[in-house]
TIKENU-238250 format. One record per residue (C-alpha): x, y, z. Coordinates in steps of 0.1 Angstrom, whole numbers, plus 5000, padded with zeros to 4 digits. Example, Ala and Ser with C-alpha at 12.3 -4.5 7.8 and 13.67 -1.06 7.14 Angstrom:
<recs>
512349555078513749895071
</recs>
This chain:
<recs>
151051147483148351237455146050887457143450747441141350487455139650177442137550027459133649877465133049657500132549727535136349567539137349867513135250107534137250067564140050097548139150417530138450567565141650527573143550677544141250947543142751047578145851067565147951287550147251067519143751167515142551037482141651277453139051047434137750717445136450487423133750267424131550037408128050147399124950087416123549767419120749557436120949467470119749217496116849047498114549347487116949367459116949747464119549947440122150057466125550227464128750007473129850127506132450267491130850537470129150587504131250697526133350877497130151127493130051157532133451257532133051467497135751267476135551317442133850997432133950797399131350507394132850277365131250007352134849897337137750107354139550027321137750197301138950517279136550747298137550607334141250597324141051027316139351077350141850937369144551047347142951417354143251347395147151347387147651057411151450957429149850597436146950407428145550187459142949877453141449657477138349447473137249637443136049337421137349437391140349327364142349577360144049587327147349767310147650007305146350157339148149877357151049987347150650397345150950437383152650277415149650057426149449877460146949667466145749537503144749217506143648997537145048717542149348667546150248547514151148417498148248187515144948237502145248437467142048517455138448617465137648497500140648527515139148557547136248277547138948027533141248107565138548017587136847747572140847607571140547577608143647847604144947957637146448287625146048557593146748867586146649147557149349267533150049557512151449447481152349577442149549487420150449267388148649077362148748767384146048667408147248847440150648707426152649057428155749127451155049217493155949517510153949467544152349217564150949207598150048897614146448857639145048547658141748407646140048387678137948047676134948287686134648517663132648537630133048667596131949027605134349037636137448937620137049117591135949447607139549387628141449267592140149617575141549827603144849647605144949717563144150067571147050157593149349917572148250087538149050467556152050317569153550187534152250517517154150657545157150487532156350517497156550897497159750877511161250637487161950347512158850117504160449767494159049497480159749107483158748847458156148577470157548207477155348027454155947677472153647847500150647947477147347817481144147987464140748097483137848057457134648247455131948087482130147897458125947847468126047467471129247527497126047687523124547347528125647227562126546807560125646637592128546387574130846597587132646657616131146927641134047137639133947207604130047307606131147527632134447697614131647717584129147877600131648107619133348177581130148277562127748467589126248717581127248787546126348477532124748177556125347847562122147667565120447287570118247117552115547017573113746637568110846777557112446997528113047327543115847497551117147607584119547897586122447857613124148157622126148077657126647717666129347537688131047207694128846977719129946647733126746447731126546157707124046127680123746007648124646237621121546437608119346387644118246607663117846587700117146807726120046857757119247087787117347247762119947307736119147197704122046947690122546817654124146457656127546457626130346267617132246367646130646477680127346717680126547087669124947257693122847527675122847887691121048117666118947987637117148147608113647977598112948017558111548387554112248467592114948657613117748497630116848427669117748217694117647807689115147857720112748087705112447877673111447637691108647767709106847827676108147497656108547077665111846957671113146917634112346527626110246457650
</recs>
């Protein structure tokens, strides 16, 4: 089929690869502009727009996909179906409407709608998600389902891991239901709404790690938002501590404390102990909870 593609993260990247493999190789791909980046704030392409000039896509960088001049480019690219996944935009009748749209999303709904699908599953303590190609509507990740396929959270993995494994399984499952698409047997199934929960944006106050709470949930965090975003701690003496891998410890201590364990470095909370892998000083690169504290005192000591 004659696609275009909407699309702007590393998630939608992936995904791109994979349609670009097939036999439903995208005419025009479409992409928010250029923006700043990271802590340099260096004006950067989405990874979307690269990997579409690698693979020398036609390429369309829209502020708003919706409007007039955005609408006649794609119109021009003459497209069978319209795919969209994580591309950060609303997208508006009447180019909801002008094409067959699927949209992939990550997470099997209709559990966790909305923008961090993925974080929200793990943070959940979730045992299993998954991705699903589905009709885009009006409605938040509301529309009718054509595919799903179902993965294990391993209780390992972090944010990058699962969703590097999530954006491969939407790859195959977005070729698959173009696959049926083009041969007029792609069905779809309306969501049970008794089911839906939402996943909202990550907001900056949700970072701060609470010794109040149980171990487990500091880890699932930490686990849920490294690297893209970071958990951190806030240390007694006002700075902040970034954790990037942590696990459940036995010991006992009082929420907040630290303490030192056969040198592991544990964080007493609400329920059991966090033992702190890989940390992050302010201004510095993540390293091992041993190396950090070669060069810095026990935190509240």
């Amino acid at each position: 089929m004659r696609t275009v593609y909407l699309g702007t993260s590393d998630f939608a990247a992936t995904v791109l690869g994979r349609l670009a493999d097939s036999p439903h190789k995208p005419t025009l791909v479409v992409t928010p502009p250029d923006s700043r980046q990271g802590r340099g704030r260096k004006v950067s392409p989405p990874p979307v727009a690269v990997l579409a000039s690698e693979l020398e896509m036609g390429l369309l960088k829209a502020a708003n996909v919706n409007d007039e001049a955005a609408l006649e480019r794609i119109a021009a690219a003459a497209p069978e179906a319209a795919v969209v996944c994580a591309f950060g935009q609303l997208i508006r009748e009447p180019l909801l409407s002008a094409y067959p749209m699927l949209n992939v999303h990550p997470s099997l709904l209709p559990r966790w709608r909305g923008a961090a699908p993925i974080e929200r599953a793990m943070m959940a303590g979730d045992e299993r998600t998954g991705v699903c190609v589905m009709r885009l509507t009006e409605g938040l990740d509301s529309g009718p389902v054509a595919l799903c396929e179902e993965t294990p959270i391993d209780p390992e993995e972090d944010f990058a891991a699962l969703s590097a494994r999530l954006a491969a399984l939407g790859g195959d499952l977005l070729v698959r239901g173009l696959d049926l698409q083009a041969e007029g047997k792609l069905e779809f199934a309306e969501q049970d709404e008794e089911g839906v929960t939402y996943a909202e944006k990550i907001e900056p106050a949700e970072r701060r790690l609470d010794p109040e709470r149980p171990a487990a949930e500091l880890a699932a965090k930490i686990r849920a938002l490294t690297p893209h975003v970071g958990a951190y701690l806030e240390l007694p003496d006002g700075e902040r501590l970034g954790v990037r891998r942590a696990a459940v410890a036995s010991d006992r201590l009082q929420p907040g404390a630290f303490a030192l364990s056969l040198g592991d470095l544990l964080l007493g909370t609400a329920e059991g102990s966090l033992r702190l892998d890989v940390v992050q000083p302010a201004g510095g690169k993540p390293m091992p909870a041993g190396d950090y504290l070669r060069g810095h005192p026990l935190p509240g000591s």
